[in-house]
C-alpha positions in Angstrom: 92.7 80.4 167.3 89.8 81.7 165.6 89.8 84.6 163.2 86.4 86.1 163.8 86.2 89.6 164.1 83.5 91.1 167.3 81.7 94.3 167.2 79.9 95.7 170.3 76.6 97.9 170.0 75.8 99.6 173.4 73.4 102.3 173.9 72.9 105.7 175.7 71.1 108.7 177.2 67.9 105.9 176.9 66.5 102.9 175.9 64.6 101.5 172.7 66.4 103.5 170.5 66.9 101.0 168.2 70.0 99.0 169.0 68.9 95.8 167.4 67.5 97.3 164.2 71.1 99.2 163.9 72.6 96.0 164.3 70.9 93.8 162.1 71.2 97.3 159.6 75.0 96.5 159.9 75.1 93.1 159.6 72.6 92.8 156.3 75.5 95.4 154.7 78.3 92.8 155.9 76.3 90.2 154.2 75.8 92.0 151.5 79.8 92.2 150.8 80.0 87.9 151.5 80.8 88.1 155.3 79.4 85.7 157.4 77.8 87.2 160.1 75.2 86.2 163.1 74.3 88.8 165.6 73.7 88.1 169.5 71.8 89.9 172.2 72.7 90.0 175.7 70.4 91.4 178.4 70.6 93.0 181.6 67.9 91.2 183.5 67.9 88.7 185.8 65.0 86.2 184.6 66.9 83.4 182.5 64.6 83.9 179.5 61.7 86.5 178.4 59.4 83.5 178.3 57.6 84.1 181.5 57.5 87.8 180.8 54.0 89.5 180.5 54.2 90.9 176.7 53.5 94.6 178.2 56.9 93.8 180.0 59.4 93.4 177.2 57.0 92.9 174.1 56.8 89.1 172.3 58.8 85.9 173.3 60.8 84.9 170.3 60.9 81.2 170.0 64.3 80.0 168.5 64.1 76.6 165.6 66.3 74.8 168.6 63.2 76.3 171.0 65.2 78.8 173.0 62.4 81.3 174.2 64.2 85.1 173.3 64.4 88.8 173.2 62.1 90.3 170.6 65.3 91.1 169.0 66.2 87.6 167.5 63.6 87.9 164.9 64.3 91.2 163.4 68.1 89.5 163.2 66.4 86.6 161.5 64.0 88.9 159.5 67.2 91.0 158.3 69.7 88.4 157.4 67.1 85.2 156.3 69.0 83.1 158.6 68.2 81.2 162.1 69.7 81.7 165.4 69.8 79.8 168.2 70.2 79.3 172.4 73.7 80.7 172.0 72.4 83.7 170.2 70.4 85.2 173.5 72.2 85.3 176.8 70.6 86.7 180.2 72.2 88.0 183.4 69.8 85.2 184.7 71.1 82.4 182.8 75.0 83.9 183.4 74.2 83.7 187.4 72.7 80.4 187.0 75.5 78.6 185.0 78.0 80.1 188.0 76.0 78.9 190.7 75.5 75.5 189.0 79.3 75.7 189.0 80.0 76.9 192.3 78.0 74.2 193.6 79.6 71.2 191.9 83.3 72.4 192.9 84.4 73.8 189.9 86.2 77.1 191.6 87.9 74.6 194.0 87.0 76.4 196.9 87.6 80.1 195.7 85.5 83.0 196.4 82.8 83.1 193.7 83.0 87.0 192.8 81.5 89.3 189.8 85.2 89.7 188.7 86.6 87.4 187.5 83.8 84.5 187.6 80.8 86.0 186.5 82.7 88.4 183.5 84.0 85.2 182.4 81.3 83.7 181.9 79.8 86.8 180.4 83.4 86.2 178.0 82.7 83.1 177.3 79.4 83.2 176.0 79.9 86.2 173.9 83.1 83.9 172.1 80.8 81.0 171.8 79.5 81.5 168.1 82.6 83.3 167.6 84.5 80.0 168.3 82.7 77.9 165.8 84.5 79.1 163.2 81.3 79.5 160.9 81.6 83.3 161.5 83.9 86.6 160.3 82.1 88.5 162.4 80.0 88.6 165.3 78.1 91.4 166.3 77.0 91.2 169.9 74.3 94.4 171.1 74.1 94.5 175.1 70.4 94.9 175.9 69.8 98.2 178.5 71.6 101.4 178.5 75.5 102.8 179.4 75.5 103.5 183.1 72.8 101.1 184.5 73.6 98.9 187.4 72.7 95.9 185.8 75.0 96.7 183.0 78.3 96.9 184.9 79.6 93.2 184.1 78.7 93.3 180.5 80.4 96.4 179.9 83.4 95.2 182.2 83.2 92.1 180.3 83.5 94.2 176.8 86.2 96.1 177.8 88.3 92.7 179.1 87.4 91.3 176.0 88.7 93.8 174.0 92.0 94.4 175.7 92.0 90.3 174.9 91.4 90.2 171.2 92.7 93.3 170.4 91.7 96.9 169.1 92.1 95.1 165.4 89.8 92.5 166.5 87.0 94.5 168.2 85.2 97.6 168.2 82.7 99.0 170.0 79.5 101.3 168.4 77.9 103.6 170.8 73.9 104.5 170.0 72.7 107.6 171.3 69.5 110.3 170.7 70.3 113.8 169.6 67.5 115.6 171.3 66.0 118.3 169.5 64.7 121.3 172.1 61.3 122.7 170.4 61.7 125.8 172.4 65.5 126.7 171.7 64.9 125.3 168.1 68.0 123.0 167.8 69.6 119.5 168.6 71.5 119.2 171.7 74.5 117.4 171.8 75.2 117.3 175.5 73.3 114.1 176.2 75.6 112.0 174.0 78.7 113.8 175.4 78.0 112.4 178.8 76.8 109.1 177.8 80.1 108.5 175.7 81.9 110.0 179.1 80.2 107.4 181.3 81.5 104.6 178.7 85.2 105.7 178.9 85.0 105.4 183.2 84.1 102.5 182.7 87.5 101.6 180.4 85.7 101.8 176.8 86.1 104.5 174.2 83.3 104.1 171.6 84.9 103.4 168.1 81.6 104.6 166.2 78.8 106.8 167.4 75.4 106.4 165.7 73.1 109.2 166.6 69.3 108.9 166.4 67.8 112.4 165.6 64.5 113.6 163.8 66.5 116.3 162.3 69.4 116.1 159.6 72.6 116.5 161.6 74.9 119.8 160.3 78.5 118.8 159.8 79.8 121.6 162.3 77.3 119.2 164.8 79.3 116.3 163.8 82.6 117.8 164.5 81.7 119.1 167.3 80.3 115.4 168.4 83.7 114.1 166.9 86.0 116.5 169.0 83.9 115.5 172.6 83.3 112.0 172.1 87.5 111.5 170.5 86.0 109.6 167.6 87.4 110.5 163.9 84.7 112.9 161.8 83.7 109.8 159.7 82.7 108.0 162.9 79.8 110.0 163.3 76.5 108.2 162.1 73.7 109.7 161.5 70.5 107.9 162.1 67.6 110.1 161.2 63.8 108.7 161.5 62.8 106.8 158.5 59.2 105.5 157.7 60.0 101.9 158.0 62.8 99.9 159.9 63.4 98.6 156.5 65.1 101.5 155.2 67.9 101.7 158.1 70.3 99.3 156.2 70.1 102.0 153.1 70.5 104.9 155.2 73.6 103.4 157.5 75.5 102.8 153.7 74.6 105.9 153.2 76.2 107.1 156.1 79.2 104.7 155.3 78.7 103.0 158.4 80.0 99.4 156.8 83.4 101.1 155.2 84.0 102.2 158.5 83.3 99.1 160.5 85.8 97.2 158.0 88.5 99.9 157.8 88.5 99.8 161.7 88.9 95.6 161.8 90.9 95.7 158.5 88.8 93.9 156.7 88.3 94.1 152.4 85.1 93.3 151.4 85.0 90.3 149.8 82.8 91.2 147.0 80.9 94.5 145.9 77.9 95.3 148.2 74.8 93.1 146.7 71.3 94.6 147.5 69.0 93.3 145.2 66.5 91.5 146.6 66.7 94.3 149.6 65.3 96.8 147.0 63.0 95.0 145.2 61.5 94.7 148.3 61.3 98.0 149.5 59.9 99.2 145.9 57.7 96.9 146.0 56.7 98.0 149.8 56.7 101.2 148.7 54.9 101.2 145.7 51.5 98.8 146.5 48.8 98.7 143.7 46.4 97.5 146.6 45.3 98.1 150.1 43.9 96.1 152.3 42.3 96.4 156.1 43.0 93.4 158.4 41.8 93.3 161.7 44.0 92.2 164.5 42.6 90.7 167.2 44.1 89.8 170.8 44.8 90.7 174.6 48.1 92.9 174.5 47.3 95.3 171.5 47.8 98.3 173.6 51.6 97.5 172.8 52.3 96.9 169.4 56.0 94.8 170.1 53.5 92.1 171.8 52.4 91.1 168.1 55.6 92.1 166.3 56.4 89.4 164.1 52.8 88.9 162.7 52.6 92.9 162.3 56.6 92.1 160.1 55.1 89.0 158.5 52.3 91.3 157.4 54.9 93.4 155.8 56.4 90.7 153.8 53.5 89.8 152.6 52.1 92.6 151.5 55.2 93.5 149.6 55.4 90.6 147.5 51.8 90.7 146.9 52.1 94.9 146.1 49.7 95.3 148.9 49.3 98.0 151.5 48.2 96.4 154.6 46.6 98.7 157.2 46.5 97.0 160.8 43.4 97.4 163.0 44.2 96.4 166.4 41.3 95.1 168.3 41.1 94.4 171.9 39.7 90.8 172.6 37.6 92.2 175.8 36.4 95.0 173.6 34.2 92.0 171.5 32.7 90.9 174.9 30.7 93.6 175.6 30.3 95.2 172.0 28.8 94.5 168.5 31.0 92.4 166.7 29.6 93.4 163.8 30.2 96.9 164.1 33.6 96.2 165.2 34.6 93.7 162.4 32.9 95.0 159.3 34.9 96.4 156.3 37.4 94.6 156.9 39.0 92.1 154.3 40.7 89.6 156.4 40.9 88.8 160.2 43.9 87.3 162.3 43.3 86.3 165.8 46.5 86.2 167.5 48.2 84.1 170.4 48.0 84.9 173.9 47.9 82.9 177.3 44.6 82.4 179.8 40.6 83.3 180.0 40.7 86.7 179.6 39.2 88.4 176.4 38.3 84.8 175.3 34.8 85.1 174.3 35.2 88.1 172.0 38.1 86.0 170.5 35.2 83.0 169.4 32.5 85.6 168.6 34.7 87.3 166.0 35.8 84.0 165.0 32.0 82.8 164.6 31.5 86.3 162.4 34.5 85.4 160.3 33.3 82.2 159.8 29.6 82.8 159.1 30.6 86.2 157.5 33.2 84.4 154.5 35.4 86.8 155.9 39.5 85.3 155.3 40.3 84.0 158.7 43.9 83.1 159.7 44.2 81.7 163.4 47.4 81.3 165.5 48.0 79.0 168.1 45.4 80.2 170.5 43.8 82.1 167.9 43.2 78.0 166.7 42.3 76.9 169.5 38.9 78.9 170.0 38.0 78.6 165.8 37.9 74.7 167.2 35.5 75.4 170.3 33.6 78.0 168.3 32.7 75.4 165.7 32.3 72.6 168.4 30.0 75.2 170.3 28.0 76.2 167.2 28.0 73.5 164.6 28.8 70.1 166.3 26.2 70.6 169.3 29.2 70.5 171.9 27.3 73.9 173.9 29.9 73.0 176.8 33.0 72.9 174.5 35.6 74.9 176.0 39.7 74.5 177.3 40.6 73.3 180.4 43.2 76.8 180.4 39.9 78.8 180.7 37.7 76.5 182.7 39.8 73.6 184.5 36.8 71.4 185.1 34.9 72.2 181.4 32.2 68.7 180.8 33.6 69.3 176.7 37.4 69.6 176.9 38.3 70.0 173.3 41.3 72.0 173.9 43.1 70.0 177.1 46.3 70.4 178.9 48.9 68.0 177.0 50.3 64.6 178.5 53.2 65.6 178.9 52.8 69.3 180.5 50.2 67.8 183.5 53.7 66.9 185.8 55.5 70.2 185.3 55.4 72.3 188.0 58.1 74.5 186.7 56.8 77.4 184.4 60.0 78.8 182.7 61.3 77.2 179.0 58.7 74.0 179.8 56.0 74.2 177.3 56.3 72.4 173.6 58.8 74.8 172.0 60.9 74.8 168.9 60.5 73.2 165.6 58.4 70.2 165.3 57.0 68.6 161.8 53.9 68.5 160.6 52.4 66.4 157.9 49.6 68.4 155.5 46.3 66.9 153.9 46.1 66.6 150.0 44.6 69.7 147.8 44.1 71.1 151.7 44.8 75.3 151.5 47.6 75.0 153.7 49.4 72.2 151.4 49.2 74.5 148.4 50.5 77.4 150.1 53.6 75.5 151.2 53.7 73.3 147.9 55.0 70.6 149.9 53.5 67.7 152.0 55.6 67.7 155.0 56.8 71.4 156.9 58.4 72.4 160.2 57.3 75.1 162.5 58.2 76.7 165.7 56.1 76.0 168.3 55.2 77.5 171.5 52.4 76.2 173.9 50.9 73.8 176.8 47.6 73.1 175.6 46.3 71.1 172.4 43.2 69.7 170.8 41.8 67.0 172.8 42.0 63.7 170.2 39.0 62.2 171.9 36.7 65.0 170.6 38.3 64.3 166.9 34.9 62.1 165.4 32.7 65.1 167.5 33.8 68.0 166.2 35.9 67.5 162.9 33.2 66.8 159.3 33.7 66.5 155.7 33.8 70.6 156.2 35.7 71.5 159.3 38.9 69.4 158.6 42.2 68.3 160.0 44.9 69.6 157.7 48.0 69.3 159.4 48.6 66.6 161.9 52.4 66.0 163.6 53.4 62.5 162.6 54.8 61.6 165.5 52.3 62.5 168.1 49.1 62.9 166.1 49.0 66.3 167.7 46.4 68.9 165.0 48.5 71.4 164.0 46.3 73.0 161.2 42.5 73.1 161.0 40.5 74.1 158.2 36.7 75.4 156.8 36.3 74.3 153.4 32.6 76.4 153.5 34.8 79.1 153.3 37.4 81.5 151.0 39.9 81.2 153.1 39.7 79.7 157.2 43.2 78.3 158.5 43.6 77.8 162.4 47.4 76.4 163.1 48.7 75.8 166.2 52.3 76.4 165.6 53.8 80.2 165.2 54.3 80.6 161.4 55.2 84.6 162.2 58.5 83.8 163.6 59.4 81.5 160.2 58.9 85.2 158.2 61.7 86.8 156.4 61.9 90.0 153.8 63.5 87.1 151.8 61.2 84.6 152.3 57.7 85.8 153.5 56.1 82.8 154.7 53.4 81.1 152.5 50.7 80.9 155.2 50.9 84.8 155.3 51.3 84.9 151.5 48.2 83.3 150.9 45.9 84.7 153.6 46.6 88.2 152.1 45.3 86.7 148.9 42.6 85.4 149.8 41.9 89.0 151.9 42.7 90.7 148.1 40.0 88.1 146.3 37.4 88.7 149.7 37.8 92.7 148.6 37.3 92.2 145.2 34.1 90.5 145.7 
């Protein structure tokens, strides 16, 4: 039998309060005191994976190393601890339904009435035990996606509460995250909400363990007994979680708070070494403390919402920090570059990212800010898509290909440089079908990208259907506009490059979901850089 230990993180009166960043908070203190932990997200909806979700819908796809498309969540759990997770680390009620059905239909029940309880709760069990059972982990820390009372909640809740009474109050706890609302016009924090939503937890058979509150305002101690005392939780159990300036000062403020002695006291646990920070707070002081700024403009289809881009707006982060740079976003809307100047829009800045996305729209003011980039010496850094039009701007302007185009955009385009890939033109199918996960890629010598990495052969995490066409390869590519990465076993481009240029790297792959606070990723790294030397001049 295994020995892990399993914590619960549910949440209350509403939603994006911050259960994964709590989470992840916890579980880089853990760590930090030589636990092994992983962290796993479980959500309420019924599609089997966020990756045919519109990013205004639920923010970015996540794309796993093992190529499970996932909650947005995923990466700040990989950003916190520096370590990867996989298919078993995001669970929907759309995946949970299908495994049943799948079941039902081959005979497993033997002829049983499939039901919610017990079939699909033990499924639900089952999966959140999976990592548990490996035996790699002491703890796994599993937050349920939604918020305590919603319908779509019910079997993950009931499924908490079996598990519980399974394993054993020693063995489990849960942590309950509500918001202290603060009433401008009475002038103080109201409690109430969190009394009901802890109320609505315990009919459904589960007393929270620990309540973390988010609050703008400093919580008084006769608040906290008063929170303790209605929600039957001891006086320590109360966590405050006041607004900070940067999700990367929750993990301070929950040990702080204590929130870590509590969790172990609760599962009788000793820490197995004395908390280890370090490289957490050199980090933040760096973070904190920049000697530089910098402006980088952002450019894609979904920046109204700024969890569509959230790993490239983290990866910016870390790479600011370690190079003691403030870096100030500017969000610019694809369509906006259609109809506008570009140079209006795009000067004054020091570096330019143009970011993934899917389809035609806003795709001409994604090439004409890549043709000012280019022409302008401004740093350019491409991703996937973003790649994908530097190669049809420079086929439209420099290689005389005027009709250069994808077939995503225009199916019957004379120039296809960018085409659908062989093996994507059978699938019907849209869900968990493109080229996902981690594939290798092999650099070109003294290329910009093969001295960022400082190694010749790297893997990335991939995510797309469409690729450069290798019949346009003698057309468009010159002894300028180069082929720097190329996947040795298909021949697929990964990484194009401008040598006429500072700094002008298109890659096909998703570098931002490869970025951690420990280990900023070298493609980030070095186009902040080259944005710092493109400022200096």
């Amino acid at each position: 039998m295994s020995n892990t230990k399993y914590i619960f993180v549910t949440g209350g009166v509403t939603s994006s309060l911050g259960k994964g960043i709590i989470a992840a908070s916890l579980a880089k203190l853990l760590q930090g005191q030589d636990f092994k932990v992983t962290i796993q997200k479980f959500d309420p909806y019924i599609n089997v994976d966020p990756g045919t979700l519109n990013p205004y819908e639920h923010g970015e796809c996540f794309v796993t190393d093992d190529g499970a498309e996932t909650d947005l969540d995923l990466g700040h759990y990989e950003r916190f601890l520096n370590v990867t997770t996989s298919q078993a680390n995001n669970v929907t009620t759309g995946r949970v339904y299908q495994s049943v059905i799948e079941k039902e239909r081959r005979g497993e029940f033997l002829g049983k009435t499939v039901q919610v309880i017990p079939h699909i709760t033990n499924e639900i069990k089952e999966r959140m035990q999976l990592l548990g059972n490996t035996g790699e982990y002491d703890i796994v820390i599993t937050e349920i996606g939604g918020t305590v009372g919603d319908i779509e909640s019910l079997p993950y809740i009931e499924s908490v509460r079996q598990l519980i009474w399974d394993l054993g109050k020693e063995n489990a706890l849960v942590i309950h995250l509500t918001l202290i609302p603060f009433l401008a016009a009475a002038g103080e924090l109201k409690t109430k909400p969190t009394q009901h939503s802890v109320k609505t937890l315990m009919e459904s058979g589960i007393s929270a363990d620990i309540i973390v509150c988010r609050t703008e305002h400093e919580l008084s101690s006769d608040l906290k007994e008063k929170l303790a005392l209605f929600c039957n939780v001891k006086r320590e159990s109360i966590i405050q979680s006041i607004d900070v300036d940067t999700i990367y000062d929750v993990p301070l403020k929950m040990l702080d708070e204590g929130l870590d002695k509590v969790v172990l006291e609760k599962l009788q646990l000793t820490p197995k070494k004395d908390l280890d920070l370090k490289p957490w707070n050199i980090f933040l002081e760096k973070f904190k403390n920049p000697k530089h700024t910098l402006k980088i403009g952002l450019v894609g289809k979904y920046v109204e919402l700024q969890d569509s881009y959230k790993s490239i707006l983290e990866s910016l982060i870390h790479a600011g920090a370690v190079n003691e740079t403030e870096i100030e976003v500017i969000s610019i809307h694809s369509e906006h570059l259609e109809d506008g100047d570009v140079t209006k829009q795009l000067e004054g800045l020091h570096g330019l990212i143009v970011a993934p996305g899917f389809g035609e729209r806003g795709i001409e003011g994604k090439i004409s800010s890549i043709a000012y980039a280019r022409s302008n010496k401004l740093p350019f850094f491409g991703i996937c898509l973003g790649m994908q039009m530097a190669v049809i701007e420079y086929a439209r302007n420099q290689a005389g290909l005027t009709h250069a185009n994808s077939t995503e955009m225009e199916a019957d385009c004379k120039e296809a440089v960018i085409d659908l890939m062989e093996t994507q033109k059978s699938i019907i199918n849209k869900g968990g079908t493109m080229r996902l996960g981690s594939w290798d890629c092999e650099l070109a010598a003294n290329s910009k990208s093969a001295i960022a990495y400082g190694s010749k052969i790297i893997s990335e995490r991939h995510r797309h259907r469409y690729e450069f066409n290798n019949e346009f390869q003698e057309r468009v590519f010159d002894d300028q506009f180069i082929v720097a990465g190329t996947n040795p076993e298909t021949g697929l481009v990964e990484i194009i490059e401008y040598h006429n240029h500072p700094w002008f790297v298109g890659v096909q792959f998703h570098p931002e979901y490869k970025s951690t606070v420990s280990n900023p990723h070298p493609l980030f790294v070095a186009f902040v850089q080259a944005s710092l030397a493109h400022k200096a001049k």
